[in-house]
Residue, then its C-alpha position, 0 to 999 in steps of 0.5 A: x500500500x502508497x505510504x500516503x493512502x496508508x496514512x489518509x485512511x488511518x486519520x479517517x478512523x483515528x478522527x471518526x473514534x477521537x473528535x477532539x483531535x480534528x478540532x485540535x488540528x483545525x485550530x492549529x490550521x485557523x492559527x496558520x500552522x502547518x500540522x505535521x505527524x510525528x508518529x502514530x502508534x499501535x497495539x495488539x497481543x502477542x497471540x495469534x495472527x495479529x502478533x507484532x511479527x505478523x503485522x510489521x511486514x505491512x510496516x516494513x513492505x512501505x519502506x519503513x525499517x527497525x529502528x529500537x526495540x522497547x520494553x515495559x515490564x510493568x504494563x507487560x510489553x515490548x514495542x518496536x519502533x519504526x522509522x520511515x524512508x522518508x525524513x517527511x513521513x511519519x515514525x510508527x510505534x507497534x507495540x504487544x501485550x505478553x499475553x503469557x504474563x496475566x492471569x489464566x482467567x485473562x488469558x483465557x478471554x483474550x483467546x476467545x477473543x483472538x480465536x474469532x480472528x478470520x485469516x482473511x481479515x489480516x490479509x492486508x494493511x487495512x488491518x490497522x484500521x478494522x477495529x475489533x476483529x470479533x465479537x464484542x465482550x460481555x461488561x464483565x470480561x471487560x471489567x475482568x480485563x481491565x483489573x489486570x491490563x488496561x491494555x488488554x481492556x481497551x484492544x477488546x473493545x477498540x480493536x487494532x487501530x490506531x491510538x493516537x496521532x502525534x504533533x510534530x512541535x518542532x514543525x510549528x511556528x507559534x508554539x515552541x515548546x511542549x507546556x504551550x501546547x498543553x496550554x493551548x489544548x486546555x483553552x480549546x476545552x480538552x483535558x491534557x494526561x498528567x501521568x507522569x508529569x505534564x511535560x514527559x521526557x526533557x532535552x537531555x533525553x532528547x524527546x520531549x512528549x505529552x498528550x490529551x485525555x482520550x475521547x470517551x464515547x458509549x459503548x454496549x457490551x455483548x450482555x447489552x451494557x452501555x458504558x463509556x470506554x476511552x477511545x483515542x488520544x493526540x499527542x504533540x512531541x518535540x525533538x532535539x539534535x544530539x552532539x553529532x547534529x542528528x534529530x532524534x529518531x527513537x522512543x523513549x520508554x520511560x515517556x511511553x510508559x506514561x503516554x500509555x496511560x492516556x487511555x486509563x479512566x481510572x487514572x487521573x495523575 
């Protein structure tokens, strides 16, 4: 698939899941910026057909190559990142739960639901815009869930899409640092996650993060139980130049770890 259909569709869903996000960037665009993407992000289990190792080919056959594995121990993760044939062209984040690592209850509902899984679902990139590739869970599978992985919680219910879209900072002309933008998300009326501090990451790591609250919408579970869930988030980054003069390309965990939270309603700091 061309790099840009790839990315046009992926914007389409993320903005139909996460209204905040096109209000967001029109504010930007009516304050005469230009929006450039940093980098979107992923999730899925290590089980099944939608394992990082089947899903990086559609990665990969764009011209996109490894850049640094990523752990997470206390949310049970690994990730790669991605990095673009093109310095214009966004970076990508795929990371994967370790299924392995919850409890028997957990994982025996995260294998019904990957077991629904029909191979002729992953047979392209449109993957990562299809949402949920089974059946919804029940309230309860999704409240069991969410007690062990809000990780898991939320792929059972939002499926493999993309989480979040990433303003590229350093691009824009009138908001030079990470706090502006806060700043300026709060007067537009959305909330920023805190998780770690509002300002995530420093320039000595060479990235510096932060990201809104995800949108909230309802859901019905298969027991027929409306609740609100969290869908998606923005995030905005800012990179610097190490003592060679390169721009930053990587990820950094610590930062991560925390922008994960973005999507956590039982997490307000």
């Amino acid at each position: 698939m061309k790099i840009d259909a790839f990315f046009d569709n992926l914007w389409q869903d993320y903005i139909n899941m996460t209204p905040q996000a096109e209000a967001i960037a029109n504010a930007l665009i009516a304050r005469g910026e230009v929006v450039q993407n940093d980098h979107v992000a992923f999730r899925t289990f290590n089980i099944g057909p939608i394992q990082l190792k089947h899903l990086e080919p559609f990665i990969l056959d764009m011209g996109y190559s490894r850049y640094e594995p990523y752990h997470f121990p206390s949310k049970k993760l690994d990730a790669f990142g991605y990095i673009p044939p093109s310095p214009d062209l966004p970076r990508i984040f795929l990371s994967e739960l370790r299924v392995e690592e919850l409890t028997d209850t957990a994982q025996t509902l995260v294998r019904r639901l990957v077991d629904q899984i029909n191979p002729d679902d992953v047979a392209d990139a449109s993957i990562f815009w299809r949402g949920p590739l089974w059946q919804t869970p029940s309230y309860e599978d999704y409240e069991q869930l969410a007690s062990e992985s809000e990780y898991a919680a939320w792929l059972s219910v939002i499926g493999l899409r993309c989480n979040h879209f990433t303003i590229n900072v350093n691009a824009l002309n009138g908001i030079n640092d990470i706090e502006q933008m806060n700043q300026m998300i709060e007067e537009l009326g959305f909330s920023i996650n805190e998780a770690g501090g509002r300002v995530k990451g420093s320039p000595a790591v060479l990235l510096e993060q932060g990201s809104t609250k995800a949108s909230v919408q309802p859901f019905t579970f298969a027991d027929g139980k409306q609740h609100d869930v969290t869908t998606c988030y923005y995030e905005f980054a800012k990179r610097y130049h190490d003592d060679e003069g390169n721009l930053y390309q990587g990820f950094v965990a610590a930062s991560a770890d925390k922008i994960f939270e973005s999507t956590d309603m039982r997490k307000d700091s």
